[in-house]
Each structure stands twice: as structure tokens, then as C-alpha cells.
N, CA, C and O atoms as a GROMACS GRO file, in nm:
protein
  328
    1UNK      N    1   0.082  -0.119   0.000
    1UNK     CA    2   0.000   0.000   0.000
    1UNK      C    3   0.088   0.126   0.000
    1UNK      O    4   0.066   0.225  -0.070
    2UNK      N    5   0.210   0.108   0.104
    2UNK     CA    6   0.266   0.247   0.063
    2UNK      C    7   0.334   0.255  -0.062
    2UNK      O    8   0.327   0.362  -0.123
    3UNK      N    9   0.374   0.196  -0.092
    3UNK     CA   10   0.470   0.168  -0.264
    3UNK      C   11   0.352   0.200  -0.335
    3UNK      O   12   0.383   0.282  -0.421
    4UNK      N   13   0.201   0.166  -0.340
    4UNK     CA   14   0.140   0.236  -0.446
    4UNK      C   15   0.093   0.430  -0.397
    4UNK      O   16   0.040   0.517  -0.466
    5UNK      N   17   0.141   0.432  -0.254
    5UNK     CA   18   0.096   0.574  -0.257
    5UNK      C   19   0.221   0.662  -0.292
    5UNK      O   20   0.206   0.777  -0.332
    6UNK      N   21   0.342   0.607  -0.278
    6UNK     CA   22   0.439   0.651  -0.301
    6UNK      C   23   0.441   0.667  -0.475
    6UNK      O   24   0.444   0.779  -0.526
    7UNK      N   25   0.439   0.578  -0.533
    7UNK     CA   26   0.343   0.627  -0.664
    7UNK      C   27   0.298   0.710  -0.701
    7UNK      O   28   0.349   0.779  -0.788
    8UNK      N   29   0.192   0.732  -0.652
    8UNK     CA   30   0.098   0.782  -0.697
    8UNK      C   31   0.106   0.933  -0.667
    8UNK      O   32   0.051   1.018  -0.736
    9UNK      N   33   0.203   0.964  -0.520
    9UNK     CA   34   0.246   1.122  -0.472
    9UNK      C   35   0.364   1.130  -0.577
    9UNK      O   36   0.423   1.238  -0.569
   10UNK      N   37   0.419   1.037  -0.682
   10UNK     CA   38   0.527   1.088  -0.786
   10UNK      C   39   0.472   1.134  -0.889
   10UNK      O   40   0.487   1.243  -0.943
   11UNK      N   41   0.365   0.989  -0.933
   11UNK     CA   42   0.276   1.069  -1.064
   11UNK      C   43   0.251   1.195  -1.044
   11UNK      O   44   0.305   1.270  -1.126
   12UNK      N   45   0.151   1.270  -0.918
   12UNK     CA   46   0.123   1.360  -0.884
   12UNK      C   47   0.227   1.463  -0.867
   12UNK      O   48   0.190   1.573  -0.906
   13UNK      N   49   0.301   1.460  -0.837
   13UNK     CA   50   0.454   1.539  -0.852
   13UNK      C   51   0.491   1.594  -1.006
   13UNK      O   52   0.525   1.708  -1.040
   14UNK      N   53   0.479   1.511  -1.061
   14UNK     CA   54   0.542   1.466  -1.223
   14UNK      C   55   0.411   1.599  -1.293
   14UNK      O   56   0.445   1.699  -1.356
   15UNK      N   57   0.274   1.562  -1.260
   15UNK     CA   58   0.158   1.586  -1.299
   15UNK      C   59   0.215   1.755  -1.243
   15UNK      O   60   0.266   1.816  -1.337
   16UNK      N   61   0.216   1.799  -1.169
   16UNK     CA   62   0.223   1.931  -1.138
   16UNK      C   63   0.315   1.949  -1.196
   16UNK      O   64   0.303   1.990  -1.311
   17UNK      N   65   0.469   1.921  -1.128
   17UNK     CA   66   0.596   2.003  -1.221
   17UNK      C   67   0.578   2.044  -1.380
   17UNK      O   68   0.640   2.142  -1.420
   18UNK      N   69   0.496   1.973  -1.468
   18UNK     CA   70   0.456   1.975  -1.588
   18UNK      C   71   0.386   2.060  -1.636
   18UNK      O   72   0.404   2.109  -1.748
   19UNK      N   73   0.269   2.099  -1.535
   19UNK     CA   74   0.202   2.197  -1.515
   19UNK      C   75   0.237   2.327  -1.546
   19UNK      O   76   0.224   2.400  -1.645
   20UNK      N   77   0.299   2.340  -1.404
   20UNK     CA   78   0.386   2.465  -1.399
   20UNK      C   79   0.497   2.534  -1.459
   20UNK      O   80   0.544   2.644  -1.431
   21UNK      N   81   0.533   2.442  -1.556
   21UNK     CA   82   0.613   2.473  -1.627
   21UNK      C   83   0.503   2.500  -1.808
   21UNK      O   84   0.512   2.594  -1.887
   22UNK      N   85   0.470   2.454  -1.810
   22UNK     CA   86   0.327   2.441  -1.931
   22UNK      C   87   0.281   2.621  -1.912
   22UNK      O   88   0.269   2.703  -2.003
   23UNK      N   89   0.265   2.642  -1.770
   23UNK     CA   90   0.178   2.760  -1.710
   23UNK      C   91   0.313   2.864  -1.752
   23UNK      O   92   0.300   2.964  -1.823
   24UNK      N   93   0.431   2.821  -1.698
   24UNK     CA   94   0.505   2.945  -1.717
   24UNK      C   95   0.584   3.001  -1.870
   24UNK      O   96   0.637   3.109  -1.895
   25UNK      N   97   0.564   2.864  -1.966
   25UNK     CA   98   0.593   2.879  -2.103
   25UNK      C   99   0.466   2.995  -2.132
   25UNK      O  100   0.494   3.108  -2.173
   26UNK      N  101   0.325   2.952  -2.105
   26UNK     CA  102   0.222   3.004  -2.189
   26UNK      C  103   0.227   3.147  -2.104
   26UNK      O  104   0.204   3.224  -2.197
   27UNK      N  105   0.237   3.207  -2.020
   27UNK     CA  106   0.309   3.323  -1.949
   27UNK      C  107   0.446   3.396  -2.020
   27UNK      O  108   0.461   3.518  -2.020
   28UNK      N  109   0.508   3.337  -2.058
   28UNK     CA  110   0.616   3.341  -2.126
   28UNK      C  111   0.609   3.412  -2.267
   28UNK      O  112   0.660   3.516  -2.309
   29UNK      N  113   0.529   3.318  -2.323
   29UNK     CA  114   0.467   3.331  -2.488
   29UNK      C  115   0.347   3.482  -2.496
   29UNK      O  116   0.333   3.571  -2.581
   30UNK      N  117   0.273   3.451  -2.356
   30UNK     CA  118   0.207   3.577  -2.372
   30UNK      C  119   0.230   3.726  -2.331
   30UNK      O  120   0.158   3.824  -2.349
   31UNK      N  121   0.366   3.715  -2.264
   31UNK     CA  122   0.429   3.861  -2.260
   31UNK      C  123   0.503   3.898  -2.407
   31UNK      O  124   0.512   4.004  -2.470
   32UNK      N  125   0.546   3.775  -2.430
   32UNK     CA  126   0.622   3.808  -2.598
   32UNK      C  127   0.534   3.848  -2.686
   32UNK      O  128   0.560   3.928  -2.775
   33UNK      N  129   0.394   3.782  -2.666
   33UNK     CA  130   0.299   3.829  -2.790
   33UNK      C  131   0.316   3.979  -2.754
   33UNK      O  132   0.371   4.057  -2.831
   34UNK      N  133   0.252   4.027  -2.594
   34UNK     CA  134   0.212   4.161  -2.566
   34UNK      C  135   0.349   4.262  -2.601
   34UNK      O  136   0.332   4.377  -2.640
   35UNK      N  137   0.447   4.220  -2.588
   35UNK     CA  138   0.554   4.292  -2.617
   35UNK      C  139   0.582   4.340  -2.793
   35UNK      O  140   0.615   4.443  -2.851
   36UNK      N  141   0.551   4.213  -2.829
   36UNK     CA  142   0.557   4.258  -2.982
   36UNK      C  143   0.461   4.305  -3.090
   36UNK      O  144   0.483   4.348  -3.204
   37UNK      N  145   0.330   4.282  -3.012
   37UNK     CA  146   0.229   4.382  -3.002
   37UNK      C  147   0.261   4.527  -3.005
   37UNK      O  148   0.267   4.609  -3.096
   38UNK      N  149   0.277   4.532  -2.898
   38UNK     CA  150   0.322   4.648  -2.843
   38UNK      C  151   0.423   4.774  -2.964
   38UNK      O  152   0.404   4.878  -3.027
   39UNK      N  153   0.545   4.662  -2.934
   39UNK     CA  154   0.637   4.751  -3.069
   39UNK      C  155   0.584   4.773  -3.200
   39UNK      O  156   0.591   4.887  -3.247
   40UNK      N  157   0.538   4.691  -3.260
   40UNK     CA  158   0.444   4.696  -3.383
   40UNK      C  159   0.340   4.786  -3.369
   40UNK      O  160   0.323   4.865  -3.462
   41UNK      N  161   0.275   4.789  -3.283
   41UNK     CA  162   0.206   4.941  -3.280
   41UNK      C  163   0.248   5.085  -3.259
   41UNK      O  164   0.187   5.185  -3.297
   42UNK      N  165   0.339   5.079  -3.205
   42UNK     CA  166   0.449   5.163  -3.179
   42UNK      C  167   0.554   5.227  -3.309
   42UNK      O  168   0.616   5.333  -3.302
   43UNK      N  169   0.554   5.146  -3.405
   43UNK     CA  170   0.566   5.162  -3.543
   43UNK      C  171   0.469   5.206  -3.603
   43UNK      O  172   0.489   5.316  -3.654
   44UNK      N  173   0.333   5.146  -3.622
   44UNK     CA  174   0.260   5.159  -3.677
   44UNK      C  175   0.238   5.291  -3.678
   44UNK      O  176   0.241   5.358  -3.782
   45UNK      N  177   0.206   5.352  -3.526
   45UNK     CA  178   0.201   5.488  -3.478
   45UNK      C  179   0.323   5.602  -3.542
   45UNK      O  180   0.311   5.724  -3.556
   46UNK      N  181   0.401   5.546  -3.563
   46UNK     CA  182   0.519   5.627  -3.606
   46UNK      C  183   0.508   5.664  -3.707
   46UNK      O  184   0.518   5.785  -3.727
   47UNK      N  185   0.478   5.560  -3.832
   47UNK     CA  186   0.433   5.518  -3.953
   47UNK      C  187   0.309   5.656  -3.936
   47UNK      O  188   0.312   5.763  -3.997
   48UNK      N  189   0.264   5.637  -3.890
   48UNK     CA  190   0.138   5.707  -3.920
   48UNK      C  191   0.166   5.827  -3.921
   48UNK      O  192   0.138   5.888  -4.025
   49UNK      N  193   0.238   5.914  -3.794
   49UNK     CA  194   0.255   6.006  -3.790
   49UNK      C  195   0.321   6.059  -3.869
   49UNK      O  196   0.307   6.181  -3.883
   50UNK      N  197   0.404   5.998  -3.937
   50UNK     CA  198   0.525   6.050  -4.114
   50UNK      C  199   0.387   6.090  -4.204
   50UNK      O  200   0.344   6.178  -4.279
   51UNK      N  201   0.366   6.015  -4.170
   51UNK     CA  202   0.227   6.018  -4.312
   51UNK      C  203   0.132   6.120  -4.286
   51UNK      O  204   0.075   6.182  -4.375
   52UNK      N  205   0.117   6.135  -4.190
   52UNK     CA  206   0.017   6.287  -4.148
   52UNK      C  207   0.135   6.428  -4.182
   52UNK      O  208   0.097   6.533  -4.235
   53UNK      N  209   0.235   6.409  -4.152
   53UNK     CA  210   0.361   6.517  -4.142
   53UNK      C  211   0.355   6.559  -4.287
   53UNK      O  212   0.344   6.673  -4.334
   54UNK      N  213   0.365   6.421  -4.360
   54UNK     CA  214   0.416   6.439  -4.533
   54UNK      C  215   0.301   6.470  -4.597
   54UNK      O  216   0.298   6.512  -4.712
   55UNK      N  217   0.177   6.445  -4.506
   55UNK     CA  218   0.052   6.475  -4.589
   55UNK      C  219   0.024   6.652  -4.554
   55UNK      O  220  -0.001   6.736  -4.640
   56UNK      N  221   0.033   6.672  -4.440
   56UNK     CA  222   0.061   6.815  -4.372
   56UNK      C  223   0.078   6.904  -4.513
   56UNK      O  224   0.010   6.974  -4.588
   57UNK      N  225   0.274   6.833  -4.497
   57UNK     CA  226   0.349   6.964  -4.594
   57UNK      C  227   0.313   6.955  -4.706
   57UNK      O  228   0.311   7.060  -4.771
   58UNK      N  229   0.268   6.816  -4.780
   58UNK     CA  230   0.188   6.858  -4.918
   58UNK      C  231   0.063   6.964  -4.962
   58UNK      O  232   0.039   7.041  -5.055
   59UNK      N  233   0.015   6.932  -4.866
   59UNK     CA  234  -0.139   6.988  -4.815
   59UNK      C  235  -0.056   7.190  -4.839
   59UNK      O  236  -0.100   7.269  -4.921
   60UNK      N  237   0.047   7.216  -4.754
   60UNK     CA  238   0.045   7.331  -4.765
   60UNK      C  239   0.125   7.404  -4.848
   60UNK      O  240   0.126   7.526  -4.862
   61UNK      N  241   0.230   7.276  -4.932
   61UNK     CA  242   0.251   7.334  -5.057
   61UNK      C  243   0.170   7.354  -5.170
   61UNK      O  244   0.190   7.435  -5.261
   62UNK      N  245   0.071   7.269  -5.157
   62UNK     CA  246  -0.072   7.303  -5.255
   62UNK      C  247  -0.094   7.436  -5.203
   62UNK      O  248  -0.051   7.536  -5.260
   63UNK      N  249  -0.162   7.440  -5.094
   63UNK     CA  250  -0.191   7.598  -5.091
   63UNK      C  251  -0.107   7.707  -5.099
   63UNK      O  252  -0.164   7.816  -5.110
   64UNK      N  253   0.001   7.708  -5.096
   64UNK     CA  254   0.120   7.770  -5.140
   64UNK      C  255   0.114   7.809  -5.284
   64UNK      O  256   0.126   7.925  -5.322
   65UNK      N  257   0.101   7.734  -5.339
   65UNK     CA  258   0.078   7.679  -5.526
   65UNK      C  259  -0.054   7.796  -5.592
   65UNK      O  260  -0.076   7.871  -5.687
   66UNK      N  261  -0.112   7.750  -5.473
   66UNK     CA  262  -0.270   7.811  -5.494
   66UNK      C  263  -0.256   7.996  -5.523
   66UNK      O  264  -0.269   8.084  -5.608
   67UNK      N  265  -0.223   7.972  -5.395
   67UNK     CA  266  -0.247   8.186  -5.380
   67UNK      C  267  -0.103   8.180  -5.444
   67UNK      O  268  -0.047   8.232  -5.348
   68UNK      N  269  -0.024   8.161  -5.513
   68UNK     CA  270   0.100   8.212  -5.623
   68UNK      C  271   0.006   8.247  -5.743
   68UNK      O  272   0.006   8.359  -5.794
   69UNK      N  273  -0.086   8.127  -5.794
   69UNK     CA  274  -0.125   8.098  -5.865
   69UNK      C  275  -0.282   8.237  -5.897
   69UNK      O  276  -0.314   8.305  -5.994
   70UNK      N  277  -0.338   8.220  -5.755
   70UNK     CA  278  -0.431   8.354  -5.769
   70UNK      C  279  -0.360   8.486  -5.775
   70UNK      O  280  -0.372   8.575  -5.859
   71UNK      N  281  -0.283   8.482  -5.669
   71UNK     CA  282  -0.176   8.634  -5.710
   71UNK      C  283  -0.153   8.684  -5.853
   71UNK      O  284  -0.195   8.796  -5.882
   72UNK      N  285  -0.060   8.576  -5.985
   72UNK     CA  286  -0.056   8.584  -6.072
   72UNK      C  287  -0.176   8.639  -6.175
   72UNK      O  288  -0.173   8.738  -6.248
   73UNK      N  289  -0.253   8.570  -6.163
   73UNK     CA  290  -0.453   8.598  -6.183
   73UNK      C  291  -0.462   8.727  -6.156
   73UNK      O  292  -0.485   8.822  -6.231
   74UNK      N  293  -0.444   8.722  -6.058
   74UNK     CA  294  -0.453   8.909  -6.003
   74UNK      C  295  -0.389   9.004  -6.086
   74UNK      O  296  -0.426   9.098  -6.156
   75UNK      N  297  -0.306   8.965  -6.063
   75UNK     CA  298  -0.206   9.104  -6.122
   75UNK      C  299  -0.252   9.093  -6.277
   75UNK      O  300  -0.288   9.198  -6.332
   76UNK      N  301  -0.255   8.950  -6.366
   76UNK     CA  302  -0.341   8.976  -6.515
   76UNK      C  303  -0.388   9.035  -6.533
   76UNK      O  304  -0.359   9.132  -6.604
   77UNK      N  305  -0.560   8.999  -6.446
   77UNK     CA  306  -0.658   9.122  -6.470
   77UNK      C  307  -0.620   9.260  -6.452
   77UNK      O  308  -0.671   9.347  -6.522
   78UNK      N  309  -0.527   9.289  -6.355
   78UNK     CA  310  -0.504   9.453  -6.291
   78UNK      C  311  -0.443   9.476  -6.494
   78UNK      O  312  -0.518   9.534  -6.573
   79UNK      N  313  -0.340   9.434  -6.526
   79UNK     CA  314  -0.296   9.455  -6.634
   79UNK      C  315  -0.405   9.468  -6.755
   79UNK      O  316  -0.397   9.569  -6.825
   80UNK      N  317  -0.505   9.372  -6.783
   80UNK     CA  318  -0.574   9.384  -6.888
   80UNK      C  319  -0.644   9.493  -6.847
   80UNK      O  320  -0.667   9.576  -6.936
   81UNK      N  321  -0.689   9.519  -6.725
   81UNK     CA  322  -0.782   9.621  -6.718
   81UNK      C  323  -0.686   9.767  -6.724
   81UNK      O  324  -0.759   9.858  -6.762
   82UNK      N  325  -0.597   9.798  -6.707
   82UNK     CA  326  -0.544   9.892  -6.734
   82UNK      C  327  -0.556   9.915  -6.932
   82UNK      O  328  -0.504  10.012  -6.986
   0.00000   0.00000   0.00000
């Protein structure tokens, strides 16, 4: 009887250590996901913000473009109408 409880407190031994180690891989794996999560959005964000910047300064070299472009207009008419 004790040789099978002695057993059976190893299986049970065996059964946990396995466990806990199972538990601390998938702990493991899920800080790496959150971490690389993390950086990848952190890019993404970066990414994004170039693209708002570059969309920005296009945005205000168009309007730049624009009133050169009406100025020029302007001064035509002032000329034809003279």
C-alpha cells in the first residue's frame, strides 16, 4: 500500500511540475505576444505620424501653389484692365 501511494504522490509530482512549467511557457509566450504587439504598434504609430507630417506639408505646398497661382490671376486682370 505504501509503494502504491508513493506512486501515486510521484505521478502527482510529475503531474504538477509539468504543469507549472506548461503555465510558465504560456506566461512566457504571452508577454512576448504583448511585447511585440506592443512595438508593432508603436511603429505603426510612427508610420502614421510621417504620413500625417508628409501629408501636412503637401497639403500646404498646394496651398502655397494656390495663392501664387491667384496672385498671378490678379495682377493679369489689374494689367488687362489697365
Amino acid at each position: 500500500m505504501l509503494k502504491k501511494f508513493a506512486l501515486l504522490a510521484t505521478v502527482a509530482a510529475l503531474f504538477v511540475a509539468c504543469s507549472s512549467e506548461q503555465a510558465e511557457t504560456m506566461q512566457e509566450n504571452a508577454t512576448n505576444a504583448a511585447e511585440n504587439a506592443a512595438t508593432e504598434a508603436e511603429a505603426a504609430a510612427t508610420n502614421a505620424a510621417e504620413a500625417v507630417e508628409g501629408a501636412v506639408e503637401n497639403a500646404g505646398e498646394a496651398v502655397e501653389n494656390a495663392a501664387g497661382e491667384v496672385k498671378e490671376a490678379a495682377e493679369e486682370v489689374k494689367e488687362a484692365a489697365h
